[in-house]
C-alpha positions as a Markdown table, in Angstrom:
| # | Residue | x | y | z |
|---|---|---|---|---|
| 1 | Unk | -37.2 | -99.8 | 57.5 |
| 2 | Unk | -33.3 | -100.0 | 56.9 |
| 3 | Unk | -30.6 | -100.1 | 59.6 |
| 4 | Unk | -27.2 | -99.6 | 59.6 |
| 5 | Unk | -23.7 | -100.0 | 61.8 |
| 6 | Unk | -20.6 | -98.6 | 61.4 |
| 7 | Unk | -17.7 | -99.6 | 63.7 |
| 8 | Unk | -14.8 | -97.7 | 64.4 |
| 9 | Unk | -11.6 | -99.8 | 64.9 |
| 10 | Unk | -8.0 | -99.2 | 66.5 |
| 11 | Unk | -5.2 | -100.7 | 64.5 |
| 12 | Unk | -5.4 | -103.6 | 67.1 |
| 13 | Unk | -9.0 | -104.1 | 65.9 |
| 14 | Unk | -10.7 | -103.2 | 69.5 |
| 15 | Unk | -13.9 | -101.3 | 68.5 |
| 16 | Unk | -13.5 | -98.2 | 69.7 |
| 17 | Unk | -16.8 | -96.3 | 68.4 |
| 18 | Unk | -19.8 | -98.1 | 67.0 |
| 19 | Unk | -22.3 | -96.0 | 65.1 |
| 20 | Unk | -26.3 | -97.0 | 64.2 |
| 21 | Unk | -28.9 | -95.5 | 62.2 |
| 22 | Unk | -32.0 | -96.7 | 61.1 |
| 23 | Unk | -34.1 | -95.0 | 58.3 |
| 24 | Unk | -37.7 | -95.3 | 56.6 |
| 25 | Unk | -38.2 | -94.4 | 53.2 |
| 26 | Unk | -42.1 | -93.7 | 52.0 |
| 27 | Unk | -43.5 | -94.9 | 48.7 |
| 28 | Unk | -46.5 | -96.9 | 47.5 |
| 29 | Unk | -43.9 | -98.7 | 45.6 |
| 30 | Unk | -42.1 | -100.8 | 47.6 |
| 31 | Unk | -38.7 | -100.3 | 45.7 |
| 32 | Unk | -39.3 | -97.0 | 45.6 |
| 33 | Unk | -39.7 | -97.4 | 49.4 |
| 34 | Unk | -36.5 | -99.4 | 49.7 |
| 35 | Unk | -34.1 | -97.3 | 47.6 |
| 36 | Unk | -35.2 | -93.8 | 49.5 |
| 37 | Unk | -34.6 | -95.6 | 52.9 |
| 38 | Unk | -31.0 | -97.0 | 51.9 |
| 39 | Unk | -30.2 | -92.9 | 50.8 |
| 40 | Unk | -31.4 | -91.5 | 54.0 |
| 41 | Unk | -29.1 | -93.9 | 55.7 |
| 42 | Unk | -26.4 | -93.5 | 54.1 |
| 43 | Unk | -26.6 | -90.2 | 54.6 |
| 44 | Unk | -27.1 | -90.2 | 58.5 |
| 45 | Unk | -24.2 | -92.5 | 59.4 |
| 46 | Unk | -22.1 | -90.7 | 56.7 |
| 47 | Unk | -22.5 | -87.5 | 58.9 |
| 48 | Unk | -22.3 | -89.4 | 62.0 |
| 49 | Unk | -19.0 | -90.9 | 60.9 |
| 50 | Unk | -17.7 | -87.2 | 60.0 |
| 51 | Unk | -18.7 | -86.2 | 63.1 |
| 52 | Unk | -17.1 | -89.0 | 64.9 |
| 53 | Unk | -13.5 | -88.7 | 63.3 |
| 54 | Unk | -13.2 | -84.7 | 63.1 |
């Protein structure tokens, strides 16, 4: 399992959106496992954070 936060900041540096994701990748090889788990993340908070700015 991976998990993931991105803040959003103000240029005053209040938090004003905070974004989370977790993500489980499935392999019998364990970095296998790892690496697919880190893509899927990326991937959701990268669409979350497009869909939080536009």
């Amino acid at each position: 399992m991976t998990e993931g936060d991105i803040w959003i900041k103000d240029e005053v540096g209040r938090v004003v959106r905070a974004l989370q994701a977790k993500a489980k990748g499935t392999s019998t090889d364990p970095g296998e496992s790892r690496s697919r788990s880190i893509r899927k993340l990326s991937g959701q908070l990268g669409k979350a954070l497009l869909e939080a700015l536009f």
